[in-house]
Jmol script that loads the backbone (N, CA, C; Angstrom):
load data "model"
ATOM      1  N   UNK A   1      92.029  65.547  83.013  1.00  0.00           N
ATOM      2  CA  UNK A   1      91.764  66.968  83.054  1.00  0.00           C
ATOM      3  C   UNK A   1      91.621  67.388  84.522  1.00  0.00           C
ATOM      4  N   UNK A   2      92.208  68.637  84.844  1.00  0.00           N
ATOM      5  CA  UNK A   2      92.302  68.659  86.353  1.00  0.00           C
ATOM      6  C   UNK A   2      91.354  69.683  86.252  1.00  0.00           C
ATOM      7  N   UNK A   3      90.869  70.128  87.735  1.00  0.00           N
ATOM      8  CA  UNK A   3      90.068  71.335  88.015  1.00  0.00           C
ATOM      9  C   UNK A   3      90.735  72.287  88.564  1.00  0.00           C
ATOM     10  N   UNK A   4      90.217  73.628  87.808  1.00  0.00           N
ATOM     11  CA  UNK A   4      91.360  74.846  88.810  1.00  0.00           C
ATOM     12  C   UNK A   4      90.932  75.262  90.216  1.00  0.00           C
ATOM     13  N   UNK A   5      91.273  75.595  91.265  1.00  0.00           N
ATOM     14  CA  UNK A   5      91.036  76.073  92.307  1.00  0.00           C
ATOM     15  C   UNK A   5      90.286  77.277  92.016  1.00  0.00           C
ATOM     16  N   UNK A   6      88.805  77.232  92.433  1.00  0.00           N
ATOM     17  CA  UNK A   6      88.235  78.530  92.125  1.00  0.00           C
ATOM     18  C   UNK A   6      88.572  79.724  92.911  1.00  0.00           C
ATOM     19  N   UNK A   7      89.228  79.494  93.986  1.00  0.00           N
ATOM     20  CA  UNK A   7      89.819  80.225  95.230  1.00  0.00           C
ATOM     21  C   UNK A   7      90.979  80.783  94.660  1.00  0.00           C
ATOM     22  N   UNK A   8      91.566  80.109  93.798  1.00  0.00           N
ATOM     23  CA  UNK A   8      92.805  80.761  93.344  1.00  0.00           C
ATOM     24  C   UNK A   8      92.785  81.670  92.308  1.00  0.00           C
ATOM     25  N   UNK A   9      91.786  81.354  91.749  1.00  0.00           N
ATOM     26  CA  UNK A   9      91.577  82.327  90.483  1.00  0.00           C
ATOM     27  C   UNK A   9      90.739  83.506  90.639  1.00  0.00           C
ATOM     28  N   UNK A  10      89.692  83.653  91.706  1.00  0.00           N
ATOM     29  CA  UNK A  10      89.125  84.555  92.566  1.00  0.00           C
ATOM     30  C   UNK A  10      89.896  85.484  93.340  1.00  0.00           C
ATOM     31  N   UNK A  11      89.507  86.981  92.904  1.00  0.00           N
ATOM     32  CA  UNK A  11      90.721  87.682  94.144  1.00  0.00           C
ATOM     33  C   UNK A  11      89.600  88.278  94.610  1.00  0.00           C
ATOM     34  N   UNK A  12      89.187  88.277  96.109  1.00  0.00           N
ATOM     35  CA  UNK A  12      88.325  88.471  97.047  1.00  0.00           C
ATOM     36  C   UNK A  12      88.380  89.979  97.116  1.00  0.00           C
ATOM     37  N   UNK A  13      89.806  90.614  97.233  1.00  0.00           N
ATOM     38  CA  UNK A  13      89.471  91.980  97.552  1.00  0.00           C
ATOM     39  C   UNK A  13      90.395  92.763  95.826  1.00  0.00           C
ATOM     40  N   UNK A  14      89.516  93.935  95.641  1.00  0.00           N
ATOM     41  CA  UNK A  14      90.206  94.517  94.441  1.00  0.00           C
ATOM     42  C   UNK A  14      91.554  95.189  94.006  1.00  0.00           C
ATOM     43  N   UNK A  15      92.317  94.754  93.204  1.00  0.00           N
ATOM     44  CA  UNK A  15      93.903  95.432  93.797  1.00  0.00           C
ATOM     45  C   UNK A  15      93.518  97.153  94.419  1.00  0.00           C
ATOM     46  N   UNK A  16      94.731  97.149  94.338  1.00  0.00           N
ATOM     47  CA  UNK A  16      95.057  98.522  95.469  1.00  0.00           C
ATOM     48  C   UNK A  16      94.849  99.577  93.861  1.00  0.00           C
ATOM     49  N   UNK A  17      94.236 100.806  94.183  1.00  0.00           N
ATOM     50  CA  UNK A  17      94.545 101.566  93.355  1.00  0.00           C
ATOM     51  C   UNK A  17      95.404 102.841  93.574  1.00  0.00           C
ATOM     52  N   UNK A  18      96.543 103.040  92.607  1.00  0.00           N
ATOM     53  CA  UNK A  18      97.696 103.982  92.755  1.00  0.00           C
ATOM     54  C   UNK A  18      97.500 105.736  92.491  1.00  0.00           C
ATOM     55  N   UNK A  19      98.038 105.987  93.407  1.00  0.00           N
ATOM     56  CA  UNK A  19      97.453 107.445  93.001  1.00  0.00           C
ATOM     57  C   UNK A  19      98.828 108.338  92.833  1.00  0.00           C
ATOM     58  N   UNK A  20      98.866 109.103  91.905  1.00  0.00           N
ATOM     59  CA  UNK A  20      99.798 109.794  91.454  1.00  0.00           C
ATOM     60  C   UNK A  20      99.902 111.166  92.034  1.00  0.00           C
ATOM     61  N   UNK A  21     100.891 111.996  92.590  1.00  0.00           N
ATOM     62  CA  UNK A  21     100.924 113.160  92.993  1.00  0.00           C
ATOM     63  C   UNK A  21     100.230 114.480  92.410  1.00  0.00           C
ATOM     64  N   UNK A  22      99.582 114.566  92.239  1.00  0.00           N
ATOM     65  CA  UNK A  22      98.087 115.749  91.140  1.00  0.00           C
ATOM     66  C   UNK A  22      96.904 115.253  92.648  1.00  0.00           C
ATOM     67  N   UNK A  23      97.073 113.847  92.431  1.00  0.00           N
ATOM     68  CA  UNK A  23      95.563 113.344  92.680  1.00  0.00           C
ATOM     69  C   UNK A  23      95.785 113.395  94.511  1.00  0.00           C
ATOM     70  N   UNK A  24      96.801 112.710  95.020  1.00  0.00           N
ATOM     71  CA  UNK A  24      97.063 113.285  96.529  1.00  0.00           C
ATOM     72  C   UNK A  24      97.266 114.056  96.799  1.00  0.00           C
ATOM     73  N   UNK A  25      97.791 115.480  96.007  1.00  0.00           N
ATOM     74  CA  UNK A  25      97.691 116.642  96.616  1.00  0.00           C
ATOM     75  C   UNK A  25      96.158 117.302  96.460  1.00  0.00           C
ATOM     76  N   UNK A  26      95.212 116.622  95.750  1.00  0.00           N
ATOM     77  CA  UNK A  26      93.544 117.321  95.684  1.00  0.00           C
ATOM     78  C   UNK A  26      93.072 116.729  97.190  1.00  0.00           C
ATOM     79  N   UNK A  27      93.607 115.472  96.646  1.00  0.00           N
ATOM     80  CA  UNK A  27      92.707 114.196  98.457  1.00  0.00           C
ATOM     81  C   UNK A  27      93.098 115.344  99.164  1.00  0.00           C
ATOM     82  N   UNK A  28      94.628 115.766  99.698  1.00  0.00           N
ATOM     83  CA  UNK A  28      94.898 116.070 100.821  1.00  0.00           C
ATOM     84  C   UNK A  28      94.479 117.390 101.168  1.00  0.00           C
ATOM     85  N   UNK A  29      94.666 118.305 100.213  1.00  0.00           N
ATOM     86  CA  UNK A  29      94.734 119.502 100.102  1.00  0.00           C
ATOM     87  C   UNK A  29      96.141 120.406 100.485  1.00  0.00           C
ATOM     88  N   UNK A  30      97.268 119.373 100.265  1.00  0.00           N
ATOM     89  CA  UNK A  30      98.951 119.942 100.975  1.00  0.00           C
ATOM     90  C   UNK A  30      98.984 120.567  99.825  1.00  0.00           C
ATOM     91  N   UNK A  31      99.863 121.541  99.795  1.00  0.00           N
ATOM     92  CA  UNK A  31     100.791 121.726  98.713  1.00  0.00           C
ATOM     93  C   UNK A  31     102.021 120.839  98.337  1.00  0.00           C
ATOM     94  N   UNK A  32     103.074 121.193  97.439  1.00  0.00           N
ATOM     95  CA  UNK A  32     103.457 119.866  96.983  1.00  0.00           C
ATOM     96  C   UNK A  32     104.618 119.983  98.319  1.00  0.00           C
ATOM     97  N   UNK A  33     105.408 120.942  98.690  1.00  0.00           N
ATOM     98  CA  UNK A  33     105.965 121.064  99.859  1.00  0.00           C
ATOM     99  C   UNK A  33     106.167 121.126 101.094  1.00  0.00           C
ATOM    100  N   UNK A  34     104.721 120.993 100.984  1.00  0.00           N
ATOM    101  CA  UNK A  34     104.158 119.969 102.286  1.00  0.00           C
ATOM    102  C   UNK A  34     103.964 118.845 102.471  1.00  0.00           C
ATOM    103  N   UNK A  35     103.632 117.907 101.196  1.00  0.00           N
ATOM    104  CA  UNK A  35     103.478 116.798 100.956  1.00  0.00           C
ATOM    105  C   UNK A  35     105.216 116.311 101.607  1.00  0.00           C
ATOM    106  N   UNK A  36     106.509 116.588 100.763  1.00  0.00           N
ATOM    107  CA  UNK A  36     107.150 116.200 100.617  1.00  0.00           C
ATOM    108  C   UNK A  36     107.914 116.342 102.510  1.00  0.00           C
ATOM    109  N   UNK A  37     107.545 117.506 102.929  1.00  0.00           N
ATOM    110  CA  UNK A  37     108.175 117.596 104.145  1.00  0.00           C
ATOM    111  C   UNK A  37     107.310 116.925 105.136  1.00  0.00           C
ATOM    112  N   UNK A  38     106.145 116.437 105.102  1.00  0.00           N
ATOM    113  CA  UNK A  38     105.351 115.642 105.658  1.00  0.00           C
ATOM    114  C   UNK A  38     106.071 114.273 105.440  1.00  0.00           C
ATOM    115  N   UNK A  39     106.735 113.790 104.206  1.00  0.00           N
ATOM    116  CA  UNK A  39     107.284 112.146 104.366  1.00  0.00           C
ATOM    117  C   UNK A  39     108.632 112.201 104.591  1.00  0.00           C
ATOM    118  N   UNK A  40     109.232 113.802 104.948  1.00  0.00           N
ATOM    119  CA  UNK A  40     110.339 113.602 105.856  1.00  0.00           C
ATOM    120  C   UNK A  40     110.050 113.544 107.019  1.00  0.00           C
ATOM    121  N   UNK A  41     109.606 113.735 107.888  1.00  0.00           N
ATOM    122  CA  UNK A  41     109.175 113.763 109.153  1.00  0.00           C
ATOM    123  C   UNK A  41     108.271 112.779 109.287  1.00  0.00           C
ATOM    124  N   UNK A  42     108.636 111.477 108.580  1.00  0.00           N
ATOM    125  CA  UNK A  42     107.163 110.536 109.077  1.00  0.00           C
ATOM    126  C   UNK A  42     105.922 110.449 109.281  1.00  0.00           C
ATOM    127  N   UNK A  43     105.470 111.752 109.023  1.00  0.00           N
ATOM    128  CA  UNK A  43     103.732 111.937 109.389  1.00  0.00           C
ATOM    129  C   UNK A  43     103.255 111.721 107.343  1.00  0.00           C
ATOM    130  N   UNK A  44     103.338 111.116 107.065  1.00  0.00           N
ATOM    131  CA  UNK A  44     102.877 110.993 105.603  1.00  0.00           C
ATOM    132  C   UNK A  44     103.407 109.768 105.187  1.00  0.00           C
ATOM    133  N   UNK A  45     102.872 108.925 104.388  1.00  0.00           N
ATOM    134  CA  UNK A  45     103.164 107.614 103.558  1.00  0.00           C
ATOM    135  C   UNK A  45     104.081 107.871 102.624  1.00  0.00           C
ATOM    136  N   UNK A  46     104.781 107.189 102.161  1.00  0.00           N
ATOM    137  CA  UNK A  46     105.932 107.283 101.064  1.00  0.00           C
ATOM    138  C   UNK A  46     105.130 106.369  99.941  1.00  0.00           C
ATOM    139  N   UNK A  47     105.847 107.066  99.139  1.00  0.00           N
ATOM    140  CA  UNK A  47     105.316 106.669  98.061  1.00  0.00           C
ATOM    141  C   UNK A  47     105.860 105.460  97.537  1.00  0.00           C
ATOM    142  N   UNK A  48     105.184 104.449  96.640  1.00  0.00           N
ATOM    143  CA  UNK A  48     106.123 103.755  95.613  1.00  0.00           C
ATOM    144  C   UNK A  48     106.547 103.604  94.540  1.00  0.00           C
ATOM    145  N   UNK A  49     107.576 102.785  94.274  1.00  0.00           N
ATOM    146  CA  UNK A  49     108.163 103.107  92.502  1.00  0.00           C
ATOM    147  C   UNK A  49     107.237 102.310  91.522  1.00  0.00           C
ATOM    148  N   UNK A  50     106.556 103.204  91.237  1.00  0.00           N
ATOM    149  CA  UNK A  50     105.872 102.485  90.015  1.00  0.00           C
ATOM    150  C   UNK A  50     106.728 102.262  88.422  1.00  0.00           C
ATOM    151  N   UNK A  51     107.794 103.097  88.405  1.00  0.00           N
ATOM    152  CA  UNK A  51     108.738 103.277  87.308  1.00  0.00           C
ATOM    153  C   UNK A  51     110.059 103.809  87.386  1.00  0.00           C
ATOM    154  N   UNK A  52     110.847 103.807  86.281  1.00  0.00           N
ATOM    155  CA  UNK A  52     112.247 104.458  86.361  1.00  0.00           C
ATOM    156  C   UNK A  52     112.397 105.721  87.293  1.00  0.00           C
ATOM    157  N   UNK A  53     110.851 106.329  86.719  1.00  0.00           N
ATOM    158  CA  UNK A  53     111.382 107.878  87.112  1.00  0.00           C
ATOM    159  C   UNK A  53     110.043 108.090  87.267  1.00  0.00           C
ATOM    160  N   UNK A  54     109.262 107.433  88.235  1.00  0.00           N
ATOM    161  CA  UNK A  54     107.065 107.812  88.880  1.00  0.00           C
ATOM    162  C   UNK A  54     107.482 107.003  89.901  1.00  0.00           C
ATOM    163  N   UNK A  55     106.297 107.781  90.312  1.00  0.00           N
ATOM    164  CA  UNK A  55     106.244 106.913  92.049  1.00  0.00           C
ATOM    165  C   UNK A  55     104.518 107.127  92.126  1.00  0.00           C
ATOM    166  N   UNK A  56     103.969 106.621  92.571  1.00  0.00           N
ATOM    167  CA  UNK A  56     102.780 106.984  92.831  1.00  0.00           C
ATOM    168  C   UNK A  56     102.089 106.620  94.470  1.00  0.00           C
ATOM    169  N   UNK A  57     101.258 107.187  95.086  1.00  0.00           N
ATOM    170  CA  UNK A  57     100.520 106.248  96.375  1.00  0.00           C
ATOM    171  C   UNK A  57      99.812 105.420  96.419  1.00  0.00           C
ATOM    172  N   UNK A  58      99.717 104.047  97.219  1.00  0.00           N
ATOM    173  CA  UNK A  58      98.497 103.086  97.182  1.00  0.00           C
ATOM    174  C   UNK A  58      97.245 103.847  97.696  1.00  0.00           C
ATOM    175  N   UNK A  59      96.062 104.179  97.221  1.00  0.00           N
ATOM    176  CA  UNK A  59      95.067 104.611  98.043  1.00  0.00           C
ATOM    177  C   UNK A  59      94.459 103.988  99.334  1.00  0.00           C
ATOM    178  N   UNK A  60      94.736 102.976  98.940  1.00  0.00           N
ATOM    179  CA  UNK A  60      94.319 102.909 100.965  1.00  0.00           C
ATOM    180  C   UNK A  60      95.269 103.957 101.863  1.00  0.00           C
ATOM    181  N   UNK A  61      96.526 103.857 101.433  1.00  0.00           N
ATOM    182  CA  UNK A  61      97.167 104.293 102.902  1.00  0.00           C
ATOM    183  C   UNK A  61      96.951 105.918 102.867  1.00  0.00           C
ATOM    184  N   UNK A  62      96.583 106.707 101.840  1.00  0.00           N
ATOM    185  CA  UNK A  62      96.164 108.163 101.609  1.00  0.00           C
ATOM    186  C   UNK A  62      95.235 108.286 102.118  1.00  0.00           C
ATOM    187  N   UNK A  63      93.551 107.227 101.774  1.00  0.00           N
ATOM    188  CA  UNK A  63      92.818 107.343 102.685  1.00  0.00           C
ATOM    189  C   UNK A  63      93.004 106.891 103.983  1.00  0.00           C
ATOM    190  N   UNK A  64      93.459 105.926 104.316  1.00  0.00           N
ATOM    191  CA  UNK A  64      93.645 106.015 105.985  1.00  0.00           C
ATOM    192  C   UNK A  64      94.280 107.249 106.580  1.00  0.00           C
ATOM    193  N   UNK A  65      95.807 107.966 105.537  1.00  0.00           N
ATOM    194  CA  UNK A  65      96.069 108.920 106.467  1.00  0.00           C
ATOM    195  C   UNK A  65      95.081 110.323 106.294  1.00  0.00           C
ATOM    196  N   UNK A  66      94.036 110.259 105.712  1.00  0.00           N
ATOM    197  CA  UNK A  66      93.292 111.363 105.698  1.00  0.00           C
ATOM    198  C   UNK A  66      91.841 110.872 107.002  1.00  0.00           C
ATOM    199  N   UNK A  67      91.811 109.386 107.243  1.00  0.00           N
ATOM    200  CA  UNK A  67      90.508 109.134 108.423  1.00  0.00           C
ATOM    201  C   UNK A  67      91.433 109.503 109.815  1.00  0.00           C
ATOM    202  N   UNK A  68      92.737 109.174 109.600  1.00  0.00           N
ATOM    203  CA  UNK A  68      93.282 109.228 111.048  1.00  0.00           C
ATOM    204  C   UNK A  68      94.377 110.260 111.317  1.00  0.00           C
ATOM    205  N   UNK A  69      94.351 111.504 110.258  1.00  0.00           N
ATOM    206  CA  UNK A  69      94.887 112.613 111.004  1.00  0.00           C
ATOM    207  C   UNK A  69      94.244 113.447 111.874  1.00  0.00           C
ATOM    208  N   UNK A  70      94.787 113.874 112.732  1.00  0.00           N
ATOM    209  CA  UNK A  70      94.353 114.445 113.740  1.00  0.00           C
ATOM    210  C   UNK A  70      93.593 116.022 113.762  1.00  0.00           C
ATOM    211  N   UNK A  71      92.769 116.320 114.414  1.00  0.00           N
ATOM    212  CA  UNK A  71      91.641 117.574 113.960  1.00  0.00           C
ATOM    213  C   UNK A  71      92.637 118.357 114.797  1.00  0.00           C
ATOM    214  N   UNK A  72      93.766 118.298 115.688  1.00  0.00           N
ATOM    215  CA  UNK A  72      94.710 119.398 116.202  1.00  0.00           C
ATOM    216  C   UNK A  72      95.300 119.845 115.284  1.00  0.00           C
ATOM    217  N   UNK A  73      96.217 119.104 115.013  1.00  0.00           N
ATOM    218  CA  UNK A  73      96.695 119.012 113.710  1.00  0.00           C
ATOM    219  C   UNK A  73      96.499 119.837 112.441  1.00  0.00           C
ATOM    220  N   UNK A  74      95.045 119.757 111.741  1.00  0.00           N
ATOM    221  CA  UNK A  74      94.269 120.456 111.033  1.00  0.00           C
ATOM    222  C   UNK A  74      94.362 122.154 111.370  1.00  0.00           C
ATOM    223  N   UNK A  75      93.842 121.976 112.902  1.00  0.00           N
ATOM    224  CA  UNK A  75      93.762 123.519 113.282  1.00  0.00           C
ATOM    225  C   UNK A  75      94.803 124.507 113.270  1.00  0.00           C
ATOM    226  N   UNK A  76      95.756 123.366 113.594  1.00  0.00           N
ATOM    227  CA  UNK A  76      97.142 124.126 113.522  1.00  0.00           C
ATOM    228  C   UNK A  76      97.774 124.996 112.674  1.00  0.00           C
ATOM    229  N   UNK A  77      97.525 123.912 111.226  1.00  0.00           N
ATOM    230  CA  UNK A  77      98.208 124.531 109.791  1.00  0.00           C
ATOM    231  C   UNK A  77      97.183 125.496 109.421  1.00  0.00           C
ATOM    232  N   UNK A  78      95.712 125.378 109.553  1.00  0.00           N
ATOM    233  CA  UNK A  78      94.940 126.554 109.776  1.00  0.00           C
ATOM    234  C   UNK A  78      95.410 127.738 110.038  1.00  0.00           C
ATOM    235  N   UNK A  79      95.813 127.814 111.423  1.00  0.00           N
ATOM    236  CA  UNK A  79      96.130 129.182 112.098  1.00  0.00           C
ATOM    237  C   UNK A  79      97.318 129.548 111.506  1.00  0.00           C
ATOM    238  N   UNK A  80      98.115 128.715 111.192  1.00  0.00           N
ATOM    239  CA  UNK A  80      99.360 129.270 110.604  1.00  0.00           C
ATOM    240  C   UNK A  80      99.611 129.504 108.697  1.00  0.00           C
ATOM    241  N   UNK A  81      98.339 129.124 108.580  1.00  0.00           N
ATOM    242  CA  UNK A  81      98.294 129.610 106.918  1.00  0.00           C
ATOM    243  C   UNK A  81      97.826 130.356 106.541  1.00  0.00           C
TER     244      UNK A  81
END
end "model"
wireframe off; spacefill off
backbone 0.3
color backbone group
């Protein structure tokens, strides 16, 4: 009888949880056409294929891009909205 690796069967950190477009446009506060012209222009995470026809975001990288966008930035779409 062998022993299992308790290391292997242990996952240290919790999977990633996926967030669906409803729920990143509340995090962010974009509209959805902002969202989308934000991951043309590289300033926004792309999403992944969770299915034939869904995509959803990993939440880490939504929250990171909401700790490390920039407060210029912010002010900007401010003044212009």
């Amino acid at each position: 009888m062998s022993l299992v690796n308790a290391a292997a069967v242990h996952h240290p950190t919790p999977p990633t949880r996926l967030l669906r477009r409803p729920e990143v446009l509340s995090r962010t506060g974009m509209a959805n056409s902002t969202l989308y012209a934000a991951m043309a222009q590289g300033r926004f995470p792309k999403p992944v294929k969770i299915g034939a026809r869904s995509v959803a975001w990993p939440e880490e990288a939504v929250v990171d891009w909401i700790a490390n966008r920039p407060i210029a930035e912010l002010r900007t779409e401010e003044a212009a909205g």
